[in-house]
N, C-alpha and C positions, 0 to 999 in steps of 0.2 A: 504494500500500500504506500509507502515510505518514495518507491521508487517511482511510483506512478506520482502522486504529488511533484517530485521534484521535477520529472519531464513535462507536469502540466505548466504549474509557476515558469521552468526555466525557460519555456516556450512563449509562455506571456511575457515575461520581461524581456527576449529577443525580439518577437514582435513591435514591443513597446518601441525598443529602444529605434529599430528600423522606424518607428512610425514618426520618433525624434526627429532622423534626420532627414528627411520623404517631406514631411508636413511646410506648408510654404509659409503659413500664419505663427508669427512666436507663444499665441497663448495655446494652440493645439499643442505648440511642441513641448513646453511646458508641463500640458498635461498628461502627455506621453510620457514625462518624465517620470511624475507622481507613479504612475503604474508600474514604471520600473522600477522605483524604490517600492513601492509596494509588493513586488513580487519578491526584490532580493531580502523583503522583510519576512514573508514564510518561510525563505529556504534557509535565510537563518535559522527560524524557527524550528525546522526541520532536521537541525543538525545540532540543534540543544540549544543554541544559545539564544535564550530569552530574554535575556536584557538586551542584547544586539539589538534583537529585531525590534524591541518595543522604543529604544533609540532610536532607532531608525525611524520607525514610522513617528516617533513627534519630533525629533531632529531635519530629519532630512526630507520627511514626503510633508511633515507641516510646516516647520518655522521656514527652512531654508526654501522651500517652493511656494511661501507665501512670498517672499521677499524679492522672488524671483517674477511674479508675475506682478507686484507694487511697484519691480524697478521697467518691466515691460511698458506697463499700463502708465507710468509716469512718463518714459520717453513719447509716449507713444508711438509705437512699433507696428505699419502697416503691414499687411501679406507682401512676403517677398515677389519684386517683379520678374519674368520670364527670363532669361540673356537668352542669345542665339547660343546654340549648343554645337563645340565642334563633332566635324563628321567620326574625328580617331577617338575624339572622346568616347562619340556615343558607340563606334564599332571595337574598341580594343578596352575600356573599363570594366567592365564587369569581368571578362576571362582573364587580363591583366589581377583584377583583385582576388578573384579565385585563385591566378598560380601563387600570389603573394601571400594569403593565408594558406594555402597547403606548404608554403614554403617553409615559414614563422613556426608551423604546427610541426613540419617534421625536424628541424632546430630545436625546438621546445622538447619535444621527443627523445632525442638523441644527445641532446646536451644536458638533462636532470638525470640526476640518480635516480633508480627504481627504488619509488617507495611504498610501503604500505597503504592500500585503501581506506578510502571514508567510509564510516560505516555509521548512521544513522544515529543520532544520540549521544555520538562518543566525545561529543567537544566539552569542554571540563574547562577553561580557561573564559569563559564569557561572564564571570560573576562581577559584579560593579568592584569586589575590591583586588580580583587581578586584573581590571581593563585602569583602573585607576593607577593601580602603582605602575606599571609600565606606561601610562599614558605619564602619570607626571615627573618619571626618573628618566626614562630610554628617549622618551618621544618630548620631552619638553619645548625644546626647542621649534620643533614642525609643527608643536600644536599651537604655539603662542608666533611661529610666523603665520601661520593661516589666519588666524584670527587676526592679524594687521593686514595682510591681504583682504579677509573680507569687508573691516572697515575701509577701507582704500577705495575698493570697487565700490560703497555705498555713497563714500563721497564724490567720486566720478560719478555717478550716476546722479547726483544733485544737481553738481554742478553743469552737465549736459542737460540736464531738463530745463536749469533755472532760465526763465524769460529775462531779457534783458528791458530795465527799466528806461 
């Protein structure tokens, strides 16, 4: 049952994510986004870690994709317009991106050591007080540049919307 969930979820949030990059409108893509975070919010679930997923979903599918569609809706951000499409673009991209992920995939492959499988439930490190001390010994520093990164982008984004008096 365990495996069937993960190829339903995993399937939705692939889709999602395709519908990301596909969607011409920023608030559709947006909301393609939410679903991806909500899917990779069960298959955490799926694989034990409950506090992940529940971060997740008021972290990333709430705060951070509220903020996301405030800074849209502030620019205001119309449907992307059409460009003429070249001809090598539209005949060699897709089989060009297929040889490049089978490529990446057997690199991936050939260059990890064999390891042991996931196996449903086994993850043991998702408790709020291992994700905290590693968050604020190991990762200190990525987490407190991100968080100046996100204030950065909020202020860019003010000051691109603000009207000039």
């Amino acid at each position: 049952m365990d495996a069937i969930l993960f190829l339903i979820f995993a399937t939705i949030a692939v889709l999602c994510a395709i519908n990301l990059v596909v969607q011409k409108h920023p608030i559709s893509s947006a909301l393609s986004l939410i679903g991806v975070m909500a899917s990779l919010a069960v298959l955490y679930l799926l694989l034990g870690g409950e506090f992940l997923a529940a971060v997740q979903l008021i972290v990333y599918a709430g705060a951070i994709m509220v903020l996301f569609v405030f800074v849209i809706m502030l620019l205001n951000a119309g449907a992307e317009r059409r460009s003429n499409r070249s001809l090598m673009a539209t005949l060699f991209g897709v089989p060009l991106l297929a040889a490049f992920l089978a490529l990446v995939a057997y690199v991936i492959q050939r260059g990890l050591p064999p390891t042991e499988g996931v196996y449903f439930g086994g993850f043991t490190q998702g408790t709020p007080r291992a994700i905290g001390r590693v968050l604020f010994t190991q990762y200190l520093l990525p987490f407190e540049v991100t968080s100046v990164l996100i204030l950065i982008a909020i202020i860019g984004a003010v000051v691109l919307a603000r009207k000039e008096i």
